[in-house]
KOLKOL-384174 format. One line per 4 residues: number of its first residue (from 1); their letters; for each residue y, x, z of C-alpha. Coordinates in steps of 0.05 Angstrom, whole numbers, m for minus. Example, Ala and Ser with C-alpha at 12.3 -4.5 7.8 and 13.67 -1.06 7.14 Angstrom:
<tinus>
1) as) m90,246,156; m21,273,143
</tinus>
This chain:
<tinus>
1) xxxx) 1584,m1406,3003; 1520,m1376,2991; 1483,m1365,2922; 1426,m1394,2957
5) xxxx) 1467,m1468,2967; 1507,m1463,2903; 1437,m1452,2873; 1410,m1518,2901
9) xxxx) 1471,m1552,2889; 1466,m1539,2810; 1386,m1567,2836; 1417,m1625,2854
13) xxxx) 1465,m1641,2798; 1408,m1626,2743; 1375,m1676,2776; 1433,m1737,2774
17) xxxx) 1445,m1716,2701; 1435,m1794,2689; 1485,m1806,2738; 1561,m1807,2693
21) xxxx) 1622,m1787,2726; 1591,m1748,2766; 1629,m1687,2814; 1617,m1637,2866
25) xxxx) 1675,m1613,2905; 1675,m1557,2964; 1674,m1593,3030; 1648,m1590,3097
29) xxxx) 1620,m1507,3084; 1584,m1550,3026; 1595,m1600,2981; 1619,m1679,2971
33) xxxx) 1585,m1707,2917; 1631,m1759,2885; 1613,m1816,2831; 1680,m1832,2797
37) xxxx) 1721,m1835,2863; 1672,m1858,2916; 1646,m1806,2963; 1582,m1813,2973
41) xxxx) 1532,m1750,2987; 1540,m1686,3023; 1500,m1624,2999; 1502,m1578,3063
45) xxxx) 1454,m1519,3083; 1408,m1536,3034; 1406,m1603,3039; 1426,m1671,3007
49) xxxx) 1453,m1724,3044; 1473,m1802,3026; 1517,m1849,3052; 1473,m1905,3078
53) xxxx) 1486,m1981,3097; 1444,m2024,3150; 1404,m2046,3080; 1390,m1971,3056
57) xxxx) 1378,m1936,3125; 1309,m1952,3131; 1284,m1921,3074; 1313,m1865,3097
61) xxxx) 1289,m1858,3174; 1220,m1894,3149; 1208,m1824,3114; 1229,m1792,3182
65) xxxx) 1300,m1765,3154; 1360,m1758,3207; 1430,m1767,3202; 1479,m1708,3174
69) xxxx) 1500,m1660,3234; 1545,m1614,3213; 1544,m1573,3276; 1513,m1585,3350
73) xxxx) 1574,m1634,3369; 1584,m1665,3314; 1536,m1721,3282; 1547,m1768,3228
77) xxxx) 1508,m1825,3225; 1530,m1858,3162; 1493,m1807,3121; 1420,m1785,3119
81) xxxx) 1384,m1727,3088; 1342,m1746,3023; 1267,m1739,3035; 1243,m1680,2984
85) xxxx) 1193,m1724,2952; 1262,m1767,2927; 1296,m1700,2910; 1238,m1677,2859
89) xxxx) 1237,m1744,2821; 1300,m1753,2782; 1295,m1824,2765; 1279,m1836,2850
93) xxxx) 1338,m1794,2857; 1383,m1830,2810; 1375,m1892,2837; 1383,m1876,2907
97) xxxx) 1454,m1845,2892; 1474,m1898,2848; 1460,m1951,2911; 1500,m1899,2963
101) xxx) 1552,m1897,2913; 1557,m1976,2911; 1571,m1985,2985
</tinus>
């Protein structure tokens, strides 16, 4: 893995400081982000990803995000990227992982 993606992966777990019991484990040519033994994000490329429900998609694809697509033949539509704008606020951020890791 690139400096570049463990770089925004430290980004990322900075920013869910609030979130306890938090981990980050090599998966996927990224990471599964785990909160006590639920998986429930993906940091890949760059990117964060959470595991949605028919409840939490739509604030997800109403900010345009799509579904995590590991390569061209491969798509997985029970997780969605995390619109920047969430990424930058940590309490925005917080929240939305705590509800993917409830699911």
């Amino acid at each position: 893995m690139s400096s570049k993606n463990d770089g925004f992966k430290d980004f990322v777990l900075d920013q869910l400081t609030d979130l306890r019991s938090l981990t980050a484990r090599a998966m996927f040519g990224g990471y599964g982000l785990y909160h006590r033994s639920t998986f429930f994000g993906i940091i890949h490329n760059g990117r964060l990803y959470f595991k949605v429900t028919t409840s939490t998609l739509s604030r997800h694809t109403d900010h345009g995000m799509k579904p995590f697509r590991p390569n061209t033949k491969q798509t997985l539509k029970s997780f969605y990227e995390v619109p920047i704008d969430i990424l930058e606020d940590a309490e925005a951020l917080t929240q939305w992982a705590t509800d993917a890791a409830e699911q």
